[in-house]
N, C-alpha and C positions, 0 to 999 in steps of 0.2 A: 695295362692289361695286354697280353700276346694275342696276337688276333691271326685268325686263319682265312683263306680263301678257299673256299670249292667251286670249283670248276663239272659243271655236269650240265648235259644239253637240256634236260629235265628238272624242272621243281616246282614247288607248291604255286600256282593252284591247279599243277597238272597232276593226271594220276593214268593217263592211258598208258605211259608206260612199265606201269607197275609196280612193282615191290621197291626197287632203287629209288625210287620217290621218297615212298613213306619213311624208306630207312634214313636218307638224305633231313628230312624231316625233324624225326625222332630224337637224332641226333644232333640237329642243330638245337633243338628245344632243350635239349640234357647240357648240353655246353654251353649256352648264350651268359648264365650268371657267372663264368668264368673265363671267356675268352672271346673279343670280340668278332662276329662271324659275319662274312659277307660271303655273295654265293653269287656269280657269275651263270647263267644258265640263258639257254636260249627266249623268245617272246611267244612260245606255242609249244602247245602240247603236240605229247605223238601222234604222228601222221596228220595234222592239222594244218588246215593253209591258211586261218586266220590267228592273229593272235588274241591274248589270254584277253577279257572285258575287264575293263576298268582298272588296267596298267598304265604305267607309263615305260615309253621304249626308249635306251640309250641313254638312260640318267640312274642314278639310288635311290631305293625306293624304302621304305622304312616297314619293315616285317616284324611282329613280333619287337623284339629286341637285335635282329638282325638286319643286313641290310641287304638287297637284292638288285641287281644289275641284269637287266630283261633286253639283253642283245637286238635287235631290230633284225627283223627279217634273216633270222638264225645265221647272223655272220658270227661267228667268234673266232678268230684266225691271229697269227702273232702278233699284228699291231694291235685288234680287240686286249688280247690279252696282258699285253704289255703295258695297257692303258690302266687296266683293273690293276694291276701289280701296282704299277705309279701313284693309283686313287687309294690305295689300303693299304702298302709298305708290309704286307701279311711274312709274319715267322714262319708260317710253313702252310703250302698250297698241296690239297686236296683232291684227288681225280677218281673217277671210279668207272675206270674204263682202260686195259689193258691194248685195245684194238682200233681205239679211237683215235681218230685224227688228230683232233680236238685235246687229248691227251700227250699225246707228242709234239704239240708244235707249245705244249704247258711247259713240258719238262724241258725244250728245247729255251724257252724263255727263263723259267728256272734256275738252269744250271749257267747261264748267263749272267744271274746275278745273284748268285751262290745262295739261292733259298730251296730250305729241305720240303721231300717232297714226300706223303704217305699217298699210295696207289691202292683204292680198293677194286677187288676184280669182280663181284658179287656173281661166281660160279662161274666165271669165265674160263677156268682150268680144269673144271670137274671134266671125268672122261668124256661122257655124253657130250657138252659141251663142244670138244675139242674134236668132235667128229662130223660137224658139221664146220663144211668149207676146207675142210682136214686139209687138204694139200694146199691150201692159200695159207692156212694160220703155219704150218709146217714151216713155210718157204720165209713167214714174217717173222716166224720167231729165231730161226736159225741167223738171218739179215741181223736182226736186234741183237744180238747175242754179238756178232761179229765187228757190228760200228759199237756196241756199249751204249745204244739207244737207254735202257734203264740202268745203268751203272748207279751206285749209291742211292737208290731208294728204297724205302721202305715200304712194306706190305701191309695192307689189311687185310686177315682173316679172320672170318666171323666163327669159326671153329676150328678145332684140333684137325680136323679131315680137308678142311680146304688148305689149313696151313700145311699140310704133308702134297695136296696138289699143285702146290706152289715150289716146294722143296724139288718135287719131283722132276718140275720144268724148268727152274730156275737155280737148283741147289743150294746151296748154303748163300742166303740171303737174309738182311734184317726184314722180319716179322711180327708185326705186334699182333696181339688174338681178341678181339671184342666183338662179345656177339650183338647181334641190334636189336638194337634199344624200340622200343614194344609200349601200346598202350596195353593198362590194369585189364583183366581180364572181366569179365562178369562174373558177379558171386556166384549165381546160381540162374536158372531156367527153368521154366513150365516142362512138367512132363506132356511128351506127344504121342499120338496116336498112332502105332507104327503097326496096320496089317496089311492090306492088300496091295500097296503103291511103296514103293521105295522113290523115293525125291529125290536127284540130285542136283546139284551145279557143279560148273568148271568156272571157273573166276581165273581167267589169265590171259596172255595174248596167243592167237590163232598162228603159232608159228610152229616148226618141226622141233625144235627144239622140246615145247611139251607135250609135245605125242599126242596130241588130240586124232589124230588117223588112225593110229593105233587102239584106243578105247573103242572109235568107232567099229573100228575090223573086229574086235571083241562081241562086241556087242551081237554081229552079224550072226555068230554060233551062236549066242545065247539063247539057253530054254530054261527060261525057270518062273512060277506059278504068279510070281508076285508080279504087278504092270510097272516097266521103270517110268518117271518122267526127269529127263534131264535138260534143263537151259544152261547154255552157253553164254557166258560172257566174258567180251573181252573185244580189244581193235584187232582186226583181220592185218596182219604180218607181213603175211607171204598170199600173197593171191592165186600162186598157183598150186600153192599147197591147200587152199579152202575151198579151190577149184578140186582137187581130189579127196576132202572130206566132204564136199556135195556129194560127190560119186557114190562115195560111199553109202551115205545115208540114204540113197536111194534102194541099196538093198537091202536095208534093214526093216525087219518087220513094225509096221505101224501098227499094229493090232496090240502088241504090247510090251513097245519101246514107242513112246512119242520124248520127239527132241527139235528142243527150240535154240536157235539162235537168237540171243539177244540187244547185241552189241556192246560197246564199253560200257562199265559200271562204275559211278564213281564212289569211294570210300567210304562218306555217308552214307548210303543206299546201302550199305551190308545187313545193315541189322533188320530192315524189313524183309530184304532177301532170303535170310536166315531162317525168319520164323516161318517157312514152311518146308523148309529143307530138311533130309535128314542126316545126307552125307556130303559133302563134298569129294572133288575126284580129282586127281591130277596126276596122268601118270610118266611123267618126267623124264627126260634123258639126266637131268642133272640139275639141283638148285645147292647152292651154297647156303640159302635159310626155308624163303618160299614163306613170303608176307602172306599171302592168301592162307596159307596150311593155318600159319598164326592163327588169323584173323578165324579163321575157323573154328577152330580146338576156343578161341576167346569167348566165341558164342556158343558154344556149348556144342558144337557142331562134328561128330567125327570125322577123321578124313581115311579117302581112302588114295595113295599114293605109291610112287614108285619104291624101289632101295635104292633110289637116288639121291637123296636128301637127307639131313640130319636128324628128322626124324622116322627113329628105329623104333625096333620092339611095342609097334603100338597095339599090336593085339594083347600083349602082355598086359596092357596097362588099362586096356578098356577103353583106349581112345581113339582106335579105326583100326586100318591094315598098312603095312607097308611090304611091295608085294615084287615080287622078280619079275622083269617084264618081258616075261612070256605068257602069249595068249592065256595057257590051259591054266594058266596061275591066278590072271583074273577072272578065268569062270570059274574056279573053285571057289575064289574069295567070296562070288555072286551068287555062289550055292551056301554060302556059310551066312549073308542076307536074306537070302530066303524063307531060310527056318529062322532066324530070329524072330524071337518077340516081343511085343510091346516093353514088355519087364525088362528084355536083355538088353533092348536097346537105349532105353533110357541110363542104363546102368552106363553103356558106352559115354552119352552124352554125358553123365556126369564125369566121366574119367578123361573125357575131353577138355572140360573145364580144369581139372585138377593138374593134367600137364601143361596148360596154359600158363597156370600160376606157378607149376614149379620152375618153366622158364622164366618169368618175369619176375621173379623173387629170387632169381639167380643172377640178376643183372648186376652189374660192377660199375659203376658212373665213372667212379674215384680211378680205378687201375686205366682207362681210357684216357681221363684228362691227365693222367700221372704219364701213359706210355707219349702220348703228345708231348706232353714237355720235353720229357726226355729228347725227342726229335728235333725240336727246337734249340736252335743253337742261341 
């Protein structure tokens, strides 16, 4: 059996840092009956100073059908990794980080012992993305470009639109396309009661990246009849950035916008979350998939989002909005909630569900474990 290594400073049983978890996850679950999978990650979740309860650090640990390597005190540097390589003999090592340390001193040990290497970027090249820190990533990519830092590797892109943002920065490079792999959707849902309150949550991390400042400055013009209530979750990022959506919130009307912060949320905890929700909101510089959007549309939950992300045309389909992110855009969208009705909007909710499914009934196991071999020398 060919066996693969991933290398990612995150994994199960962590989830503060998001969607690359679960897709890390997902995927190992879809693979495990066909290739054996071991996954090098650090001993703590994001932003944590303790490690994970009832691990063990600096040995393999037996997951599922896979096996896990919980670095102590998040060292993984090229003797860590060199060590993991010697322990698995892996055909081909796995990183999902374009910008990471941690991914460069992989590919440096890598190409050292001639094992092929698939790099997922998970929207690390979307424009949005690439504008924050813009003159650091500028000066890294032009450097890489010039030593052949990623020479001979291959890409993962979770769609046709990331695989053209990869083209764009990197030009004509090997790319394989699998989008990620997702748990079944829910059949169906309880209709809700949708008049006088629109409910939302943000389920993501507190960083500029997903514009959470921006929603709030929205919010600050908003006039419209319905009361919003929206909680926040997620680990705070950027401190100084949550230092300026405090600000913000302070001038937002409480009489009829109340908004809570409620710190990280773990993966289980969705579906209770859910049932009093009626939108989710995210409004993005840039996601390559956007696990939360899933997770949402899975519970029957519409969303309402940037044209950042690959999901498009949701108002077509009854399953939220995906909206240009300019102010007057989101207060149209929030005038176009207002008049909804109970009827309309369950109609949403169902159309949420239904793109759910047409995602995950679109999934490809087979062309993923077939583009891997292929890589596999």
């Amino acid at each position: 059996m060919k066996k693969i290594l991933i290398i990612n400073k995150y994994f199960y049983p962590g989830y503060k840092a998001g969607g690359p978890i679960q897709s890390l996850k997902n995927m190992c679950d879809a693979l495990q009956n066909d290739f054996s999978i071991n996954i090098l990650t650090w001993d703590r979740d994001y932003m944590d100073e303790k490690n994970y309860d009832g691990i063990e650090v600096n040995s393999w640990s037996n997951i599922n059908n896979y096996k896990v390597f919980y670095a102590k005190d998040k060292i993984i540097d090229s003797n860590v990794i060199l060590k993991a390589v010697e322990d698995t003999k892996p055909d081909l090592i796995y990183l999902n980080s374009f910008f990471d340390k941690i991914s460069i001193d992989s590919i440096k040990v890598a190409r050292k012992l001639d094992i092929p290497i698939v790099l997922a970027l998970r929207g690390e090249f979307s424009a949005g993305a690439l504008q924050i820190k813009k003159l650091k990533k500028k000066v890294f990519l032009t450097l890489a470009k010039i030593m052949g830092i990623y020479k001979n590797i291959t890409y993962h892109a979770t769609n046709e639109m990331e695989k053209k943002d990869i083209q764009n920065i990197m030009g004509k490079v090997p790319i394989l396309v699998s989008e990620n792999f997702v748990k079944k959707p829910f059949e169906s849902i309880d209709a809700k009661d949708y008049h006088d309150e629109i409910k939302l949550v943000y389920i993501s991390r507190v960083t500029p990246k997903k514009n959470l400042l921006f929603l709030l400055d929205v919010f600050r013009g908003l006039k419209i009849s319905k009361k919003i209530i929206l909680d926040i979750y997620g680990p705070v990022d950027d401190s100084n950035y949550w230092e300026k959506c405090k600000n913000t919130l302070g001038k937002i009307d409480k009489k009829n916008i109340c908004i809570t912060y409620r710190g990280p949320i773990s993966p289980n905890k969705f579906e209770e979350t859910y049932i009093d929700t009626h939108f989710s909101i995210l409004p993005t510089l840039g996601e390559n998939f956007g696990h939360s959007i899933y997770e949402s549309l899975a519970h029957g939950i519409p969303v309402i989002v940037s044209d950042q992300t690959p999901w498009r045309n949701l108002e077509n389909k009854k399953a939220g909005f995906d909206i240009k992110l300019e102010k007057k855009e989101f207060i149209n969208a929030f005038g176009k909630l207002d008049k909804m009705s109970s009827e309309e909007y369950n109609e949403y909710s169902k159309g949420a569900i239904s793109l759910a499914n047409e995602y995950y009934n679109s999934l490809d196991i087979k062309s993923l474990k077939n583009a891997f071999r292929k890589v596999m020398r």
